[in-house]
Steps between C-alpha positions, in 0.01 A plus 500: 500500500327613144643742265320773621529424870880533458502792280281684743767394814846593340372795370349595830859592582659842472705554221426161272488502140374241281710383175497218225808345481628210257163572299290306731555588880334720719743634725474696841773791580628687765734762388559287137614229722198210469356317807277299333423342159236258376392438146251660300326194417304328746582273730844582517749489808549794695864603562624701826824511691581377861726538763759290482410318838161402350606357164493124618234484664281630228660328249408178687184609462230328255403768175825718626834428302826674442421762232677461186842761489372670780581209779846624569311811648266355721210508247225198526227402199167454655340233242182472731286756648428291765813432586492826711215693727380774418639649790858328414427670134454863662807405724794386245376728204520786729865373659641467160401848447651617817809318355557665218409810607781470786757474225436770307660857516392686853400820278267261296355295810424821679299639189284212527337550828147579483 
């Protein structure tokens, strides 16, 4: 998954914002919670969060690692594109959004439909 190709997906969701954090990564939010972050320069791994369940087993994974500080959470570092489908990309980008957006605020989930 480019750049562009994942730019295009997580902000294909309603209610996501883009940011730069820590000067140099691009990151994906729901509700100023983030879902997703990858680095601004190229290749770079792509960050999401998990549930719980699935940690392991894509951990165990070759290209997917723990992601650093965010492991505790359930969040996993793809290093390789190709470590995932691009169905399996659409799929886990799209749960970790569904993820954060369960934890947030009902008043601020319910303003993002549509």
């Amino acid at each position: 998954m480019d750049l562009e190709s994942l730019r295009q997906l997580c902000l294909s969701f309603a209610g996501v914002k883009e940011d730069i954090k820590w000067e140099h990564d691009l990151c994906f939010l729901v509700g100023d919670k983030m879902f997703c972050v990858t680095g601004l320069e190229q290749p770079s791994p792509v960050s999401f969060k998990v549930k719980p369940e699935e940690f392991e087993e894509m951990v165990s994974k070759n290209g997917i690692e723990p992601a650093p500080y965010l492991a505790r959470a359930s969040w996993v570092a793809v290093q390789k594109s190709s470590a995932l489908s691009q169905n399996e990309w659409k799929f886990y980008v799209g749960q970790s959004y569904e993820l954060i957006k369960s934890k947030l605020p009902a008043k601020l989930r319910n303003n993002l439909k549509g």
